[in-house]
Z-matrix of the N, CA and C atoms (Angstrom, degrees):
N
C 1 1.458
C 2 1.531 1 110.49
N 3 1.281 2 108.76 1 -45.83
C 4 1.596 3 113.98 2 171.90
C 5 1.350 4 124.49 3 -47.72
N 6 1.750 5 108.55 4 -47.86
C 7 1.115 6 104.81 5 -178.17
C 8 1.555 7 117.43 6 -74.28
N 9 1.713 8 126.22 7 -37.45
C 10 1.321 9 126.19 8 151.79
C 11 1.799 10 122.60 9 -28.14
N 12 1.342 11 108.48 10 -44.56
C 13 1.394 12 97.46 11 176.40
C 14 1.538 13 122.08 12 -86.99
N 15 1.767 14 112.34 13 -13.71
C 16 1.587 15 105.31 14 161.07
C 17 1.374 16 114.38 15 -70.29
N 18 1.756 17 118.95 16 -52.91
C 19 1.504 18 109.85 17 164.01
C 20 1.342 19 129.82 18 -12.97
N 21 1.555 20 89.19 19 -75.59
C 22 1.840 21 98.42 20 -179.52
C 23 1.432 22 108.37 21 -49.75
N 24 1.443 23 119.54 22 -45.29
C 25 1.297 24 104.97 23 -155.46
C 26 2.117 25 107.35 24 -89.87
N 27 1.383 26 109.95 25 -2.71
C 28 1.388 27 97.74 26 162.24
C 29 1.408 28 118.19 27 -75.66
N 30 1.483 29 121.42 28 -45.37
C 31 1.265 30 143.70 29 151.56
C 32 1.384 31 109.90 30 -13.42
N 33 1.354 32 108.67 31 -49.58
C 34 2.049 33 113.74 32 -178.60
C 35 1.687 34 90.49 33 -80.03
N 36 1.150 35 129.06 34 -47.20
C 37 1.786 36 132.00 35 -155.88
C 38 2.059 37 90.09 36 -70.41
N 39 1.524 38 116.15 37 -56.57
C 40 1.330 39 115.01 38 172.49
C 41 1.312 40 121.73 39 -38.73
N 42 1.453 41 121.82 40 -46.83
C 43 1.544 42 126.74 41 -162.59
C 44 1.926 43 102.61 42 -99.53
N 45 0.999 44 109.31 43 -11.87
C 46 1.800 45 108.68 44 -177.33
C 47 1.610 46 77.01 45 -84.77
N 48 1.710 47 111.58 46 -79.82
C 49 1.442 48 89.44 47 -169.55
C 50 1.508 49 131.42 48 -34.66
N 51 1.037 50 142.07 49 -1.15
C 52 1.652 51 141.39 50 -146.07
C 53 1.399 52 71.29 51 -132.76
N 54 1.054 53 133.94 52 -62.82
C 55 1.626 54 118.48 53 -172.79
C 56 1.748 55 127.94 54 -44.96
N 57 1.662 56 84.28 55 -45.07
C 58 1.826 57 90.91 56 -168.56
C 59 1.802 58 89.84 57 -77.58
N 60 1.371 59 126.82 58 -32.17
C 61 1.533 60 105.01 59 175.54
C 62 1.057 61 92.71 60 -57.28
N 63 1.227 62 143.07 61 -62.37
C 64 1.401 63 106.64 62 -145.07
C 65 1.506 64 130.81 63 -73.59
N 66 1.247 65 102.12 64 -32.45
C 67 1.197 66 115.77 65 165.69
C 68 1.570 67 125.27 66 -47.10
N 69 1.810 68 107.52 67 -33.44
C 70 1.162 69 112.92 68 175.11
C 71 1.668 70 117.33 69 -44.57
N 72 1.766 71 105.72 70 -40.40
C 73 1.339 72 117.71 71 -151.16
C 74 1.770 73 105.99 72 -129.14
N 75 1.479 74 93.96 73 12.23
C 76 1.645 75 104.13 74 170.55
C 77 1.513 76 114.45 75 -43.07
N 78 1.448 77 126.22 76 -52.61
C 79 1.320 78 132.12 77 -164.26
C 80 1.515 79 92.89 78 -82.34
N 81 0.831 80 138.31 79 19.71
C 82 1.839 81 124.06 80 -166.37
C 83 1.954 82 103.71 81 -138.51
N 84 0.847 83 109.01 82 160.69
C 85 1.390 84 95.09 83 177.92
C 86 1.833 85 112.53 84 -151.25
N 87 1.206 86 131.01 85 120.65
C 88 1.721 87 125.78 86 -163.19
C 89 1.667 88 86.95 87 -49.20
N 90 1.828 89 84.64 88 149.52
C 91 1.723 90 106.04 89 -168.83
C 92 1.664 91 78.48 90 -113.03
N 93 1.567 92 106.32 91 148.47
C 94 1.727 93 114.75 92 161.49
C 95 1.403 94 90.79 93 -102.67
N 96 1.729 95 113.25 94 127.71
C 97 1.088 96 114.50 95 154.93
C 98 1.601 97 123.92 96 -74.93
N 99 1.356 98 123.13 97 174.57
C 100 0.930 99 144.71 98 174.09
C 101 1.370 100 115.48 99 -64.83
N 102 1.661 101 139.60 100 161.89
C 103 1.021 102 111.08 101 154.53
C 104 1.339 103 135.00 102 -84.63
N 105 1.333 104 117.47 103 164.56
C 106 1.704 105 105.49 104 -163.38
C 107 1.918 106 96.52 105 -72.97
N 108 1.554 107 91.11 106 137.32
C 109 1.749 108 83.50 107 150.89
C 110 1.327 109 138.54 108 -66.07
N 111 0.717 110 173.94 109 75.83
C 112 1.580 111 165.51 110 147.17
C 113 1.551 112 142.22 111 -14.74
N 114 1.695 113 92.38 112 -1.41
C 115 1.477 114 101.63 113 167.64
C 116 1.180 115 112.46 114 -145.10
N 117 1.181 116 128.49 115 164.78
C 118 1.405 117 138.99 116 172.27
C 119 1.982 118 104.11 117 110.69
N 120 1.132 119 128.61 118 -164.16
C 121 1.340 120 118.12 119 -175.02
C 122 1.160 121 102.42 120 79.28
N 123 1.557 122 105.01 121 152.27
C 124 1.862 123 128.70 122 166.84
C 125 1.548 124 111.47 123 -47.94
N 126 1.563 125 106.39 124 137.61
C 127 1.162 126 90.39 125 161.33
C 128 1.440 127 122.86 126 -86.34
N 129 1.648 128 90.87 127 156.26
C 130 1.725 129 99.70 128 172.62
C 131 1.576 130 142.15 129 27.39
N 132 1.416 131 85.23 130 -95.47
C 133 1.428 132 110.87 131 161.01
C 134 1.244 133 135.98 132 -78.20
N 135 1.144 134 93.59 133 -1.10
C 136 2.257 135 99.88 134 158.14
C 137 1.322 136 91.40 135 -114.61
N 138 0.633 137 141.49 136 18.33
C 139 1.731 138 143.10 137 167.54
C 140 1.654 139 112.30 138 -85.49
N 141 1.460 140 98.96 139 -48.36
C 142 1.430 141 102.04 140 174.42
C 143 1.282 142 105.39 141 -101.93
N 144 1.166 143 129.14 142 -11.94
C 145 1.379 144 117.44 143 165.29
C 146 1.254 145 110.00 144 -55.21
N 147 1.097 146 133.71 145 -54.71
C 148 1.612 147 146.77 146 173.03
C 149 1.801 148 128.90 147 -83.54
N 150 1.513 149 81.87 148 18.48
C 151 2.026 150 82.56 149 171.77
C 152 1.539 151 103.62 150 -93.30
N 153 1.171 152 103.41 151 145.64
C 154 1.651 153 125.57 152 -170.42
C 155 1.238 154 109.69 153 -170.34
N 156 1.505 155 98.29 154 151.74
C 157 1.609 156 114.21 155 -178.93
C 158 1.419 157 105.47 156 -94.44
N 159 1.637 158 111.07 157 139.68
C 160 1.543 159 105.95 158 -176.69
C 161 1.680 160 93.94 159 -136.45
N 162 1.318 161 112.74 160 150.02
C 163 1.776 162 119.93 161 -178.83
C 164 1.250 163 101.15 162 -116.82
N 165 1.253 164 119.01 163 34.75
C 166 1.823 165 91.26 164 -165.57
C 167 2.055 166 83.39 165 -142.94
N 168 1.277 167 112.23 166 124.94
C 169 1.718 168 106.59 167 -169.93
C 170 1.715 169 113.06 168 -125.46
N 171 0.881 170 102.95 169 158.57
C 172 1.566 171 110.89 170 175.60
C 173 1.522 172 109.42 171 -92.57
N 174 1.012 173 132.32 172 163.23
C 175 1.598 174 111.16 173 -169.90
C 176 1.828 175 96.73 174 -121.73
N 177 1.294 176 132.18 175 10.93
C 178 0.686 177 117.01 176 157.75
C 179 1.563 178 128.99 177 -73.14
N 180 1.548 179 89.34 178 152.55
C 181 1.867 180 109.12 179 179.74
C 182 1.486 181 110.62 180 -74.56
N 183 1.797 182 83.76 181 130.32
C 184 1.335 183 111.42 182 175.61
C 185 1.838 184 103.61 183 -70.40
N 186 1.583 185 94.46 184 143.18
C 187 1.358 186 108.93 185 176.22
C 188 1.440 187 118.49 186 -70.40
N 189 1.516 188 118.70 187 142.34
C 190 1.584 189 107.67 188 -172.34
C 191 1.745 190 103.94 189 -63.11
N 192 1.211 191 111.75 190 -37.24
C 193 1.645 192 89.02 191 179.85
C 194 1.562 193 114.93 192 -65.07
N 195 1.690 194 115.99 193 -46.43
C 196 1.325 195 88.60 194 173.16
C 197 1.520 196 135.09 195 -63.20
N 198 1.320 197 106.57 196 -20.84
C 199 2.349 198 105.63 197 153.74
C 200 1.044 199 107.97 198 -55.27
N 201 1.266 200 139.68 199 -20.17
C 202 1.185 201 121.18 200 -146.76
C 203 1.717 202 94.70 201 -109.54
N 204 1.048 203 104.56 202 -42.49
C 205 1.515 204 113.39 203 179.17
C 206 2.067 205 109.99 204 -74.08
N 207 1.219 206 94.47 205 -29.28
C 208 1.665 207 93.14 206 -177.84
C 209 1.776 208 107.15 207 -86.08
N 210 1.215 209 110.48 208 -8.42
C 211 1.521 210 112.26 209 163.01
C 212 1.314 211 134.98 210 -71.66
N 213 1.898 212 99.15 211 -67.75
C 214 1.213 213 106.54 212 134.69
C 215 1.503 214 142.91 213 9.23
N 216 1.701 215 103.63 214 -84.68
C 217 1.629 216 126.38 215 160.13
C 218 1.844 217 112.28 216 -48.52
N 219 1.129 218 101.10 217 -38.81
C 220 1.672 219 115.78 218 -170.47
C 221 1.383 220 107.16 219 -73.18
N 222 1.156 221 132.06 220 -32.13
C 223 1.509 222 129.04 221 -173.88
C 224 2.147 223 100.76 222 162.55
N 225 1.134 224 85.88 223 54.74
C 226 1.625 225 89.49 224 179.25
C 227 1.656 226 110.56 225 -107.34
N 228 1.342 227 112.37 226 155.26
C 229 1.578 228 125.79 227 -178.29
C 230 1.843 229 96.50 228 -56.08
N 231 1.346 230 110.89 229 124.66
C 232 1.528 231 102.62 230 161.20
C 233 1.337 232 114.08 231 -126.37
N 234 1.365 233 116.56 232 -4.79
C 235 1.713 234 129.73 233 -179.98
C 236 1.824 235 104.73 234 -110.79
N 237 1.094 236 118.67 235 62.40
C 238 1.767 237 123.70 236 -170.41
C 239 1.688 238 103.97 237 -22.94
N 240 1.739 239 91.43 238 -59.87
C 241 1.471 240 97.97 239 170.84
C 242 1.546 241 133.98 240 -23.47
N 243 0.868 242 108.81 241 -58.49
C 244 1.800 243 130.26 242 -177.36
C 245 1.518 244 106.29 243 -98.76
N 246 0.854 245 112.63 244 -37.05
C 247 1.639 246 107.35 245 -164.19
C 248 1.127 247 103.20 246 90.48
N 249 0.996 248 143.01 247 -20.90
C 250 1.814 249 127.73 248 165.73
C 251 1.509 250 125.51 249 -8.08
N 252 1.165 251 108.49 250 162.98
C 253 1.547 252 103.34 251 -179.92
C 254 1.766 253 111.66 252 -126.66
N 255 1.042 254 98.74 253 159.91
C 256 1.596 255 91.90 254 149.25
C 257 1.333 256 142.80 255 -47.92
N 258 1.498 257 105.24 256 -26.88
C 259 1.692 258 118.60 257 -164.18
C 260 1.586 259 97.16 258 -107.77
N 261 1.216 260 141.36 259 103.35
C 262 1.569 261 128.60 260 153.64
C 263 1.361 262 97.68 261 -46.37
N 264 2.063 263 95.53 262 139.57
C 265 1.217 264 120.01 263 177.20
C 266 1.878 265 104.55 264 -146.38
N 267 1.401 266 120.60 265 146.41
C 268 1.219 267 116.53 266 -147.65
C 269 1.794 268 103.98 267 -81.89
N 270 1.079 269 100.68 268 150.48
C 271 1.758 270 103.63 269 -159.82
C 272 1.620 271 120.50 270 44.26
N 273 1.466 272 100.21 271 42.24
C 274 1.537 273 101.49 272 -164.63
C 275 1.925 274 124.16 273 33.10
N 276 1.261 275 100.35 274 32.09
C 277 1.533 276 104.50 275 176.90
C 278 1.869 277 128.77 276 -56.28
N 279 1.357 278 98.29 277 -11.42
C 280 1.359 279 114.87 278 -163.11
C 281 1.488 280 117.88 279 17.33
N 282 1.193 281 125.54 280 57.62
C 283 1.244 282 152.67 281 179.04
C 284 1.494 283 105.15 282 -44.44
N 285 1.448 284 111.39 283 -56.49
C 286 1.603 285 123.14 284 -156.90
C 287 1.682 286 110.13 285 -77.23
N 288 0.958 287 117.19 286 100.20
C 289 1.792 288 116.88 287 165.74
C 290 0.900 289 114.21 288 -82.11
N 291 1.661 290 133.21 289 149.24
C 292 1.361 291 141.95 290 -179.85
C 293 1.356 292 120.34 291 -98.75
N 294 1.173 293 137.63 292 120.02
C 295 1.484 294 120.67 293 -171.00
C 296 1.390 295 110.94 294 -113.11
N 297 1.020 296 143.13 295 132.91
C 298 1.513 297 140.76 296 -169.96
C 299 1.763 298 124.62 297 -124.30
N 300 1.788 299 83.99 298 116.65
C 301 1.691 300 92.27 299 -147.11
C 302 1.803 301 87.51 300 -106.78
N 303 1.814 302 103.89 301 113.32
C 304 1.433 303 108.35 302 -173.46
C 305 1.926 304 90.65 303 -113.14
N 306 1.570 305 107.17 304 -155.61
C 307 1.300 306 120.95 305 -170.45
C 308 1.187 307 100.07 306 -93.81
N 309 1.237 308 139.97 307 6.67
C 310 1.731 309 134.71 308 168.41
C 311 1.287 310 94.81 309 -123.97
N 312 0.715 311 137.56 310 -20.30
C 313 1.895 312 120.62 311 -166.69
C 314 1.891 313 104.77 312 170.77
N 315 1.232 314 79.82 313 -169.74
C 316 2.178 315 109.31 314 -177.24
C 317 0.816 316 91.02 315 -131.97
N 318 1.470 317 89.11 316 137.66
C 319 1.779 318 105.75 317 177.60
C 320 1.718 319 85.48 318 -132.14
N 321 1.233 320 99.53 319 -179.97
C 322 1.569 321 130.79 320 164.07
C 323 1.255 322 134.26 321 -133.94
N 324 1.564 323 100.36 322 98.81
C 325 1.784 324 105.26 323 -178.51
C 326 1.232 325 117.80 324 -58.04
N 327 1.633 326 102.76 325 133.03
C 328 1.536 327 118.53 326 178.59
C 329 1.135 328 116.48 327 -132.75
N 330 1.807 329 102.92 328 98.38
C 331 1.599 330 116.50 329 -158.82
C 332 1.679 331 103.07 330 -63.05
N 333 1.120 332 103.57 331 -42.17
C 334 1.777 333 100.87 332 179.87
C 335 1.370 334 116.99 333 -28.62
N 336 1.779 335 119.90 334 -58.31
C 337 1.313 336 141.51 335 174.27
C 338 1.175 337 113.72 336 -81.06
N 339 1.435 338 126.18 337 -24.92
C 340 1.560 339 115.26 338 -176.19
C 341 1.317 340 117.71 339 87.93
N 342 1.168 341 109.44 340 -2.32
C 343 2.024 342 116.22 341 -165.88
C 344 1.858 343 108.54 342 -109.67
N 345 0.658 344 117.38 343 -175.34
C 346 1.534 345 149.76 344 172.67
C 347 1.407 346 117.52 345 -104.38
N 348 1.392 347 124.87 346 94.85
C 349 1.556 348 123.13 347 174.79
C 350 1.594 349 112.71 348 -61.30
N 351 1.357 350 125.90 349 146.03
C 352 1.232 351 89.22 350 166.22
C 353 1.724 352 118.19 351 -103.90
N 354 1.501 353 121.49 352 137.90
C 355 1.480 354 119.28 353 -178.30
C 356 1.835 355 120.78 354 -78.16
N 357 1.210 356 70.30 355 -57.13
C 358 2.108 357 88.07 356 -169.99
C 359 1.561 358 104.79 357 -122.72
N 360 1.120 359 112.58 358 164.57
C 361 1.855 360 123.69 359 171.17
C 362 1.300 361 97.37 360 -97.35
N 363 0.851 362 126.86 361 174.10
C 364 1.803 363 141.39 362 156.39
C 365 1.437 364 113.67 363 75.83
N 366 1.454 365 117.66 364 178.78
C 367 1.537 366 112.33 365 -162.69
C 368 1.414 367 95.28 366 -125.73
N 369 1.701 368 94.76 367 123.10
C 370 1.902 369 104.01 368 176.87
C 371 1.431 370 111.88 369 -124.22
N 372 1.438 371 110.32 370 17.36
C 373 1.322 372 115.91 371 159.76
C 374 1.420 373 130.25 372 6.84
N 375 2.130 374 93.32 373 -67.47
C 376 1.437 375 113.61 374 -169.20
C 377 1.677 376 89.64 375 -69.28
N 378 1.166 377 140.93 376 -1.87
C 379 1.367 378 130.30 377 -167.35
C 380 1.414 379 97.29 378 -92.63
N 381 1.098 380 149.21 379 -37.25
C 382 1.185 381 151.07 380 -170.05
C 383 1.434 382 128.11 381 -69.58
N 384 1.592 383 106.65 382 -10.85
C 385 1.434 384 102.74 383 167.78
C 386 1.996 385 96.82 384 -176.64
N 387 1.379 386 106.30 385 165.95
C 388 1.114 387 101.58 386 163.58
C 389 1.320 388 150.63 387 -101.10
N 390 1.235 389 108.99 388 20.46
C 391 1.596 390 127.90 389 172.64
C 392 1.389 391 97.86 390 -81.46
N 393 1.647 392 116.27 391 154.42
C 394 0.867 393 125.28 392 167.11
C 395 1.319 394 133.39 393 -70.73
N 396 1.219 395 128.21 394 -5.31
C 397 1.480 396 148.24 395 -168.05
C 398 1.709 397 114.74 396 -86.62
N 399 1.846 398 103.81 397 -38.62
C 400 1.395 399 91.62 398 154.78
C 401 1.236 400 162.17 399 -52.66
N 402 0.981 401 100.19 400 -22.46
C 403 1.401 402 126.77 401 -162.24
C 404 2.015 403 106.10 402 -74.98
N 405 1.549 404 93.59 403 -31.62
C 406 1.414 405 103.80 404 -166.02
C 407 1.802 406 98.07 405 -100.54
N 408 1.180 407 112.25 406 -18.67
C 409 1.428 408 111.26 407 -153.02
C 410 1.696 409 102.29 408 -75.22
N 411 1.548 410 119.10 409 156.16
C 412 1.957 411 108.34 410 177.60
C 413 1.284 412 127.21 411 -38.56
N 414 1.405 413 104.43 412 -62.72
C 415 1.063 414 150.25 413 162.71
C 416 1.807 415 151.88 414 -86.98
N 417 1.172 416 122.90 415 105.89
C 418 1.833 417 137.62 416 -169.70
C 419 1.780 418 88.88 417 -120.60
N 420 1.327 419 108.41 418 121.38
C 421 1.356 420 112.42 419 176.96
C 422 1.863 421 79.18 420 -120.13
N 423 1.637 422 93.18 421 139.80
C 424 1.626 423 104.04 422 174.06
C 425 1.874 424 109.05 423 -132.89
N 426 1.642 425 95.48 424 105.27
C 427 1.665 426 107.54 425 -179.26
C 428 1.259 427 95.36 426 -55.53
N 429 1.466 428 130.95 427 143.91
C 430 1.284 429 127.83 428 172.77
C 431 2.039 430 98.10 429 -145.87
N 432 1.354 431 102.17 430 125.46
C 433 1.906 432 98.16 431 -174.91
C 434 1.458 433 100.05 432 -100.92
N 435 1.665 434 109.36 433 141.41
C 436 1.420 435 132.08 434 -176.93
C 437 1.362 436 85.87 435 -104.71
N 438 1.578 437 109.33 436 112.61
C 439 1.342 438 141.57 437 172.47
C 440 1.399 439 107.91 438 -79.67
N 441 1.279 440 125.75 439 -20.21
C 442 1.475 441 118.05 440 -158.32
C 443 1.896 442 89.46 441 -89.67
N 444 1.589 443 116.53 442 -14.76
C 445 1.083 444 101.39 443 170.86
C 446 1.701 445 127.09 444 -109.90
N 447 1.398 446 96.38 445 42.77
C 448 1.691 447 110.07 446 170.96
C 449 1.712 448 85.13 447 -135.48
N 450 1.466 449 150.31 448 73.58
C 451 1.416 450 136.64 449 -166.34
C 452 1.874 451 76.90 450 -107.94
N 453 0.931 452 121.07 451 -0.31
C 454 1.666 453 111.39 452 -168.28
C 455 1.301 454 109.91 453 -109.55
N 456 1.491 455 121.53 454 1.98
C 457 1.175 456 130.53 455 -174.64
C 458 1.784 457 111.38 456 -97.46
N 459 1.600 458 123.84 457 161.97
C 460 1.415 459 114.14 458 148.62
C 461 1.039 460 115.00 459 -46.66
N 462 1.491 461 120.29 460 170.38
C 463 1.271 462 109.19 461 155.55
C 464 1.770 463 124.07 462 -91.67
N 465 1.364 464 104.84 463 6.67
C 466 1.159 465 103.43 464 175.80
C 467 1.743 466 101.14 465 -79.36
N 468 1.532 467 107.88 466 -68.03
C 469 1.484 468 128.55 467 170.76
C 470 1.692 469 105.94 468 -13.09
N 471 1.505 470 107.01 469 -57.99
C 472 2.080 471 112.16 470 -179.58
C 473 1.106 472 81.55 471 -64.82
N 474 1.289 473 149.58 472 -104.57
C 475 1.511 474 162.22 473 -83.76
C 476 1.893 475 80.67 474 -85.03
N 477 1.406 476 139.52 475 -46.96
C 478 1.137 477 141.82 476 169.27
C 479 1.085 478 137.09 477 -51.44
N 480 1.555 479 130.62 478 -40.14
C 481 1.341 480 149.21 479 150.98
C 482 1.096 481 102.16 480 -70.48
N 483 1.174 482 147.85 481 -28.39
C 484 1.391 483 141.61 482 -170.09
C 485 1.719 484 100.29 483 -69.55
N 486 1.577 485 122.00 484 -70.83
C 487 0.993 486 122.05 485 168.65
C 488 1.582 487 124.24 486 -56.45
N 489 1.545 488 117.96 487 -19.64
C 490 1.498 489 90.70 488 174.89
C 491 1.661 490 110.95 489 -99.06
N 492 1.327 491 99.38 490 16.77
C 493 1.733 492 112.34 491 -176.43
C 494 2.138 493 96.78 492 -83.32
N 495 1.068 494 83.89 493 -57.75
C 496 1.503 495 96.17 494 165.53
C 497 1.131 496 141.02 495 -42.25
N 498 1.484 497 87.53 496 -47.39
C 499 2.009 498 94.60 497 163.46
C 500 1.634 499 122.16 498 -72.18
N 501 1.734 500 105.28 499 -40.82
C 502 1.376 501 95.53 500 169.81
C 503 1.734 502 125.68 501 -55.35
N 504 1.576 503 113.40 502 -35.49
C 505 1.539 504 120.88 503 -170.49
C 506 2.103 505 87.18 504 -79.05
N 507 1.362 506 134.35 505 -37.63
C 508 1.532 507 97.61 506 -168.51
C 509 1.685 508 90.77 507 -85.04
N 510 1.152 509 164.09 508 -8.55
C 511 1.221 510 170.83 509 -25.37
C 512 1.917 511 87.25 510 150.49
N 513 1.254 512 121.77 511 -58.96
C 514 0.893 513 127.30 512 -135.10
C 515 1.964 514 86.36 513 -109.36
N 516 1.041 515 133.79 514 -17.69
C 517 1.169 516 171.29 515 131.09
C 518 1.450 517 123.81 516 -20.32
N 519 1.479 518 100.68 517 -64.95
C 520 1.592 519 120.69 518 166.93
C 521 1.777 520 108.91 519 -76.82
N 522 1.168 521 127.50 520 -42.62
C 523 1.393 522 115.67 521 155.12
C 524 1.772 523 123.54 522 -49.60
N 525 1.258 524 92.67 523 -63.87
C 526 1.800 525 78.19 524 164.81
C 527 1.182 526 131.55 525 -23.48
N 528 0.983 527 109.81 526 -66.77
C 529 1.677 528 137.21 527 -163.97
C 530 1.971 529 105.08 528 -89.38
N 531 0.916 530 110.99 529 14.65
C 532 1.629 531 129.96 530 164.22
C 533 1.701 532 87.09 531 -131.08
N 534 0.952 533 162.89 532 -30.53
C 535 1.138 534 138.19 533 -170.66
C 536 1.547 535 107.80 534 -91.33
N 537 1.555 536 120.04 535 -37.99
C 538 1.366 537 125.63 536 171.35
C 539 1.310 538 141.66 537 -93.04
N 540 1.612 539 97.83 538 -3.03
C 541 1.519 540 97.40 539 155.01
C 542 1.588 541 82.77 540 114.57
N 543 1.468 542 142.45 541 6.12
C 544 1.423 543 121.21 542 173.24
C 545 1.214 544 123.44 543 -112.36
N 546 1.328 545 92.88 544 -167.30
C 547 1.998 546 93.81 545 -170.76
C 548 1.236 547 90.99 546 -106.95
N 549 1.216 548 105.69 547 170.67
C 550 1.684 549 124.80 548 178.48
C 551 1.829 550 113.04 549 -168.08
N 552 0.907 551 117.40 550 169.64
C 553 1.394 552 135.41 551 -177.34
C 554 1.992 553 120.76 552 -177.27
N 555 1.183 554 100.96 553 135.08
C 556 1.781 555 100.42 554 -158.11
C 557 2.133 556 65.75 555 -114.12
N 558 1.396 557 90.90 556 147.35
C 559 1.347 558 122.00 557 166.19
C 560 1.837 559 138.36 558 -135.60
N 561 1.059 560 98.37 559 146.92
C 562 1.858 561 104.02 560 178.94
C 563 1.309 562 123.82 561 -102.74
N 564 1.985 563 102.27 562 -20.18
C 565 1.368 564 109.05 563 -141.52
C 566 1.710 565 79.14 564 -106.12
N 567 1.689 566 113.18 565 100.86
C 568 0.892 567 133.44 566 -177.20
C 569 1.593 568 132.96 567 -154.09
N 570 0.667 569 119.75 568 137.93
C 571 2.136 570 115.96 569 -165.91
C 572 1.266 571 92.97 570 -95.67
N 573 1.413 572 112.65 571 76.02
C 574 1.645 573 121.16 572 171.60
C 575 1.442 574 133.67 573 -50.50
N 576 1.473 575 104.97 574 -19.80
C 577 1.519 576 127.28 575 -163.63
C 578 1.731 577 89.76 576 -88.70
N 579 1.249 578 123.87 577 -64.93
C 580 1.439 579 135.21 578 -168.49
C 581 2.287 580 112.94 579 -66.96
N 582 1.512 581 100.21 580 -29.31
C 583 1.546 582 113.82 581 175.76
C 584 1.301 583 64.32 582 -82.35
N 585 1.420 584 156.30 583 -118.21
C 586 1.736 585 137.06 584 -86.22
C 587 1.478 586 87.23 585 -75.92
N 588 1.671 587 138.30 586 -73.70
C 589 1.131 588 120.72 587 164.81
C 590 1.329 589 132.30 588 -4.95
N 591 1.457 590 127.17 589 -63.20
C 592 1.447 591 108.31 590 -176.31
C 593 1.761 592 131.35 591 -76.98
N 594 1.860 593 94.93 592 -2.62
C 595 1.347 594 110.43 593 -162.66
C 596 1.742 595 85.84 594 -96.06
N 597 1.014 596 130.59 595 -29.29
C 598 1.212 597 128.31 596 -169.99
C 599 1.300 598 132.40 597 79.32
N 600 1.537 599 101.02 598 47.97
C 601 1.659 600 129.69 599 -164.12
C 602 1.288 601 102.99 600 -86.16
N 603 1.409 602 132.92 601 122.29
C 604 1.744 603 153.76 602 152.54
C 605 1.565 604 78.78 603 -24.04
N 606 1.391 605 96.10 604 151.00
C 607 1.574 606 132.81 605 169.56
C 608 1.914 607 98.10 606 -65.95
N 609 1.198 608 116.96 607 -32.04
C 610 1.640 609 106.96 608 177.66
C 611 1.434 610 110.58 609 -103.62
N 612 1.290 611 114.77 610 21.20
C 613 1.415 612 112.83 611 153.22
C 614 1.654 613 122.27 612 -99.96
N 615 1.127 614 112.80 613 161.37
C 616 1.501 615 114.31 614 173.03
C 617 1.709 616 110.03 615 -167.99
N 618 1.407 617 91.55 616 140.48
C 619 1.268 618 124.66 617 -173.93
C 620 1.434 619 109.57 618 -54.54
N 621 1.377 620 162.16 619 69.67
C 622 1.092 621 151.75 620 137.76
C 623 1.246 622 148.97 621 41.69
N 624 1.591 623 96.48 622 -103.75
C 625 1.389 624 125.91 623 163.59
C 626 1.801 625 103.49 624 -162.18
N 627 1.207 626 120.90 625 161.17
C 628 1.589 627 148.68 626 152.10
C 629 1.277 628 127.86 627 -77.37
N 630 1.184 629 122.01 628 133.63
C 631 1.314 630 135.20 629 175.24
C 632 1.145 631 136.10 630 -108.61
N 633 1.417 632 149.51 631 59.67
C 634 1.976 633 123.22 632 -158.15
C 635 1.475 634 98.21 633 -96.89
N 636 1.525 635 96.35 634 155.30
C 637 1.314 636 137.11 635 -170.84
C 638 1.398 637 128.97 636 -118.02
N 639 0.982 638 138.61 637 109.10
C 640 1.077 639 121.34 638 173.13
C 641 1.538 640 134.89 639 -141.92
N 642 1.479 641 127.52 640 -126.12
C 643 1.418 642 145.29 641 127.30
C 644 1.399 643 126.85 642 -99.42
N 645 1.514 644 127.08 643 104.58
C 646 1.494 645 110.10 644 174.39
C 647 1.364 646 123.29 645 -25.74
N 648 1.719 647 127.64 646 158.71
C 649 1.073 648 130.60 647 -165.03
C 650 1.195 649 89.12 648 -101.57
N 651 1.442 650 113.25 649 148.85
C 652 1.561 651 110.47 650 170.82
C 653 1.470 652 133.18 651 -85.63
């Protein structure tokens, strides 16, 4: 009898959870991106000649090809074969997921598919950092590292690759956005504990660093 009433009652804990996701992301719906371009842009070396941090944004929406292409650049498949990415990551763990916090919702890029998962409904922008500029800007991309796939590491050793995994994907990010004409800014100054909370991040995930994106302000 006991065990009938734990059954049943994981059975209720399985299906509430499956409910409140969905509900999380009822109003939102996965976007198919585009495919990334692969040509055109500055070269190289005027690329970094001209990367810079800018705080000041236009609030217009980014085009799905340009998400689609600045993801891509950010930590996207470029070896189909392997699954490789753009971004070296240590023992090729690809630890770091991208989450993309617009004016309807968070999604989660999934380079495999090319699309946008969707996470949450609603706009937490202002959650992503504490300057005032977020809140308004298209785009808050939030690096977040899946710990459960470094379980073989110290925890100092993860906590280390994690952040320099991070730097290569916003790294790679800030060239974009010097090659295409946008603004950008990578951030710290963020209430990491309360963003992983509202995104609904596993206890072995953690929030990183922040990113916004945009169009310069005019």
């Amino acid at each position: 009898m006991r065990m009938k009433i734990a059954a049943a009652a994981c059975l209720v804990s399985v299906i509430l959870f499956a409910y409140q996701a969905d509900a999380y992301t009822q109003d939102i719906k996965a976007i198919n991106l585009p495919a990334p371009q692969m040509q055109g842009g500055k070269p190289l070396m005027q690329a970094l000649k001209e990367r810079k941090t800018d705080r000041a944004f236009s609030a217009k929406e980014l085009p799905l090809q340009v998400l689609s292409d600045m993801l891509w650049a950010a930590n996207g498949i470029n070896r189909p074969d392997s699954g490789r990415r753009t971004a070296p990551s240590a023992k090729n763990m690809q630890e770091i997921d991208i989450y993309v916090a617009k004016a309807d919702g968070v999604y989660l890029y999934d380079a495999k598919a090319n699309a946008l998962t969707p996470v949450l409904a609603g706009d937490i922008r202002a959650l992503t950092g504490k300057q005032a500029f977020v809140k308004d800007a298209p785009v808050n991309l939030i690096f977040v590292a899946d710990f459960s796939k470094m379980s073989d590491m110290r925890e100092a050793d993860a906590n280390f690759y994690a952040a320099t995994d991070t730097g290569f994907i916003s790294e790679n990010v800030y060239l974009f956005c010097s090659s295409s004409g946008l603004a950008t800014v990578v951030r710290a100054m963020v209430d990491k504990p309360a963003l992983a909370k509202e995104i609904k991040l596993r206890p072995d995930q953690k929030v990183i660093l922040t990113q916004t994106v945009g169009y310069p302000k005019d």
